[in-house]
N, C-alpha and C positions, 0 to 999 in steps of 0.2 A: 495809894500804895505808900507806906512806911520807907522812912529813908534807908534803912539798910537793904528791901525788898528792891528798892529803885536800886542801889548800889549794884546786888546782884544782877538786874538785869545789865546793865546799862556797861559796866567795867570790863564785863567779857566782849564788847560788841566794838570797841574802839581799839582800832589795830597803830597802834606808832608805826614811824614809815620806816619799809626794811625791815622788823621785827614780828619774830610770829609768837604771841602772845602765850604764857603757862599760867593756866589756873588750878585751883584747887576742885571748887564747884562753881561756873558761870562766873569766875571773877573773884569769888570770895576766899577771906586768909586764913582762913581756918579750917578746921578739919568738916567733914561731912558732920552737919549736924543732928542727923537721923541713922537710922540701921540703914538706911538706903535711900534712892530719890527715883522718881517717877511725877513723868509731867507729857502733858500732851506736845506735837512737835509743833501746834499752832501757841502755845502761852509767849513763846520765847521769839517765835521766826514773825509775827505777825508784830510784834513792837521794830522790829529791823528791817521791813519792808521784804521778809522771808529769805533775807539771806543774811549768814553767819560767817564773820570773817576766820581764814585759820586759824587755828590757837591748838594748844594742844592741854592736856590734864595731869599734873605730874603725879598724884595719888590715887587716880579714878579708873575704871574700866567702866564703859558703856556700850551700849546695846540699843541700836536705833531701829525701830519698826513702822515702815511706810505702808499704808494698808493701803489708802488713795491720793492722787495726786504724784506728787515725782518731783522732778528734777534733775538737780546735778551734785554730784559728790563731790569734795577736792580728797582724796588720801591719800599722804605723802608724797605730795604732785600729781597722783593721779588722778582723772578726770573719768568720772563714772557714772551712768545714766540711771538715774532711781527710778527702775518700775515694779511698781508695786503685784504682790508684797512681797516686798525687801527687805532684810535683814541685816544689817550693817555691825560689825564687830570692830568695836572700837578700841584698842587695850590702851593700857596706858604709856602718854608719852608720845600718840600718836597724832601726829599733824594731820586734823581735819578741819573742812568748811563745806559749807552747805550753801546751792540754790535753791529754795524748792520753788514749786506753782502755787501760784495764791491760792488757800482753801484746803493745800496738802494736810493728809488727817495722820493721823498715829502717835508714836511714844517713843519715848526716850528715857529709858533704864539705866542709871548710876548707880555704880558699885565701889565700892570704897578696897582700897587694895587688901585689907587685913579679911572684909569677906570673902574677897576670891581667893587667897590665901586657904582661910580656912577651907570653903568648898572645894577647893582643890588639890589640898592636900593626899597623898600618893595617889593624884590621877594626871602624872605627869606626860601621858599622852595628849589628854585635853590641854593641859595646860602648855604645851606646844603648840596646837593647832591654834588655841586662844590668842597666840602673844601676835598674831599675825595684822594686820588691819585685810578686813577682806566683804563684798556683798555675797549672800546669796539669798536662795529662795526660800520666802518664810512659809512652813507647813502649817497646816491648820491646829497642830497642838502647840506648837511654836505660838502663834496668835492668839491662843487659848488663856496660855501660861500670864502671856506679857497681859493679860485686859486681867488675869485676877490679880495680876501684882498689881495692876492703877486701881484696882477698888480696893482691896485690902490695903495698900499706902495711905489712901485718905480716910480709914474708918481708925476706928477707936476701939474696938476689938478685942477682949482678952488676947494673950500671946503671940500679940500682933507682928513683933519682931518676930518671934519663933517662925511662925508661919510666913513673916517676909523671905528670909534667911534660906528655909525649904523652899521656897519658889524662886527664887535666885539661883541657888544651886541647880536646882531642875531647868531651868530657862539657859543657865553657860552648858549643862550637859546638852539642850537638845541644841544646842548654837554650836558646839565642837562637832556634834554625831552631822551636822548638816555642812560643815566645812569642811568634812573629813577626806571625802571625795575630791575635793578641788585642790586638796592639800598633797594628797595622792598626785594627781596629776601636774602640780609644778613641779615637786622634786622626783618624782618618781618612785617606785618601789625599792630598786636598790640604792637610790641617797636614802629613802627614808628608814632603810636599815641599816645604814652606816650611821646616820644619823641615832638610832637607837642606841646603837653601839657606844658612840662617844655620848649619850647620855650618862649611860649605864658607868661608865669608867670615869664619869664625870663627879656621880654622885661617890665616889669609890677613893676618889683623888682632891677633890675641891679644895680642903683642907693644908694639903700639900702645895699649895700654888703652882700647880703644873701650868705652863704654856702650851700654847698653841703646837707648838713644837713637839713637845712631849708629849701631848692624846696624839699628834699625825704619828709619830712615830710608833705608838703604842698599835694603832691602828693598819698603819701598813700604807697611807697615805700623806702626800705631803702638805701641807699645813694651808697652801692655796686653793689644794683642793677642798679640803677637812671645813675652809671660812666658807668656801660656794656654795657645799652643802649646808651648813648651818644655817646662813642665811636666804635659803629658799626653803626649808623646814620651816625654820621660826623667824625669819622676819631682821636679825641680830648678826651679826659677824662672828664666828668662833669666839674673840676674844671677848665680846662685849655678852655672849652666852655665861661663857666662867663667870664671868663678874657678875652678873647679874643673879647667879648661884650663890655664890657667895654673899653677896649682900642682901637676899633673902635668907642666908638660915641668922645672919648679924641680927636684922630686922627680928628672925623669930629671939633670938637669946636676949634683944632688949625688950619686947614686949611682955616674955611668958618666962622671966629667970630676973633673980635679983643678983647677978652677977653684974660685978660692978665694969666701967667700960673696957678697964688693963685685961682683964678675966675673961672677958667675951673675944677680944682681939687674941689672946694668947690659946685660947678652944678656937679661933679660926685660924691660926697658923700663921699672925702678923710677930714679929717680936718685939716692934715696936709701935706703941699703942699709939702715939703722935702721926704714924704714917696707915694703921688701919683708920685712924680719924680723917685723916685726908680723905679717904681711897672713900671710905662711908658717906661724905661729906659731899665728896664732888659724885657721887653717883644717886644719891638719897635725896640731895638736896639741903638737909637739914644735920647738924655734928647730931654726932650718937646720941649725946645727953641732951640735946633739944627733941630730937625725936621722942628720946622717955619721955620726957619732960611734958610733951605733947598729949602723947597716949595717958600720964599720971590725972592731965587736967583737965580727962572725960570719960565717962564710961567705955567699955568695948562696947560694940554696936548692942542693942538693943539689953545691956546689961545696968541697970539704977536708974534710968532716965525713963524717964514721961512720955510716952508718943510725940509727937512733933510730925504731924500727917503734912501741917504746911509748910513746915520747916523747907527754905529756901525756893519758896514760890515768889 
């Protein structure tokens, strides 16, 4: 194995003490260097003696499918019995580790934030149910999906991304429609329509910088209650919902607009570009113009670049 392949393996897997490690992909500093990534859950778990210390992905959403074998899950503290088959939705940012049993078989689906983006664009239902960490039960098209994304990953294929990209999409739709239910049942039917509600007034106001105070009031409810609901919808606290709105449409105006940073901050309703820089910074990770910067010094997913089927094995 090549010294950067050993890198990747090996950077994700060493936890400093007290700290839960952020990776990109398994450890590595750069961006996803494929349209996407797929890899068996034995490549990775069988050089660690099949357990993975938490850490969590700060650009990635994954998609983990135990067909045989099992284990134990940590997500976000919680402690969760893998029996197969299992379907584990990973979003990003999310504090996970893994026990499994020697020999556990299945996959593990990396998606790069700017795909789920795209596939997700006005299907802000899924994309609620998605932001959650949660297991369920994986159906047989569910199982289907995920074994033609591990062949089609490693072949060479005319419009190999095209056709990664479509089975991604297809594979988060049938991982929402299968959480949908569970989703239902922690917050309920009438949070999850209030919950709608402050979407709706969400996408209506973001711009405005309304607080927390301002959608409860708009809503009829108080603002303790308005964070309870949000955060058994999606996972987020009222306020960390706004934001994270907000520095998704930021995200979209530096990726797909040549509007310079003053111009994007002042179309989101900062007036001063130094403190939309902060606020982008500490939620993103990376200032505005590093992020372009990022995105300038490689293709969008499967757009100029070459297959790369091994890319980060």
């Amino acid at each position: 194995m090549g010294a950067v392949g050993k890198n990747l393996y090996d950077s994700n897997m060493r936890r400093a003490a007290g700290q839960i490690l952020s990776f990109d992909l398994f450890g590595e500093s750069s961006h996803l260097p494929d349209v996407m990534h797929c890899e068996t859950i034995a490549a990775r778990s069988v050089l660690h003696d099949w357990e993975i210390a938490p850490h969590r992905h700060t650009r990635l959403h994954q998609l983990l499918l135990v067909e045989r074998g099992g284990g134990l899950a940590h997500l976000e503290g919680a402690a969760l019995r893998l029996r197969p088959p299992a379907l584990l939705n990973l979003p990003t940012g999310c504090v996970h580790g893994f026990r499994f049993l020697p020999g556990t078989d299945g996959f593990v689906v990396t998606l790069p934030d700017e795909l789920v983006d795209q596939a997700l664009a006005g299907a802000e239902g899924a994309r609620r149910i998605l932001r959650i960490a949660r297991m369920t039960r994986a159906d047989a098209p569910t199982r289907q999906v995920v074994r033609r994304i591990w062949h089609e990953f490693g072949s060479r294929a005319p419009a190999r991304a095209l056709v990664l990209r479509g089975l991604c999409t297809t594979l988060l739709g049938l991982t929402a429609r299968a959480l949908a239910d569970r989703a239902e049942g922690a917050a309920g039917p009438a949070r999850l329509a209030l919950f709608a509600r402050f979407e709706a007034l969400l996408e209506a106001h973001f711009t405005e910088h309304w607080k927390v105070s301002d959608y409860a009031r708009a809503l009829g409810v108080t603002p303790a209650h308005l964070s309870r609901v949000a955060r058994a919808a999606s996972g987020a606290s009222a306020s960390a919902f706004i934001t994270a709105r907000l520095m998704r449409e930021a995200r979209r105006h530096l990726a797909y607009t040549s509007m310079n940073v003053a111009t994007v901050a002042e179309a989101l309703g900062f007036s001063d570009p130094a403190y939309f820089t902060r606020v982008f910074t500490r939620a993103v990770g990376v200032s505005p113009r590093a992020f372009r910067a990022r995105l300038a010094a490689r293709p969008l997913p499967g757009v100029g670049a070459a297959p790369r089927p091994d890319a980060g094995r």
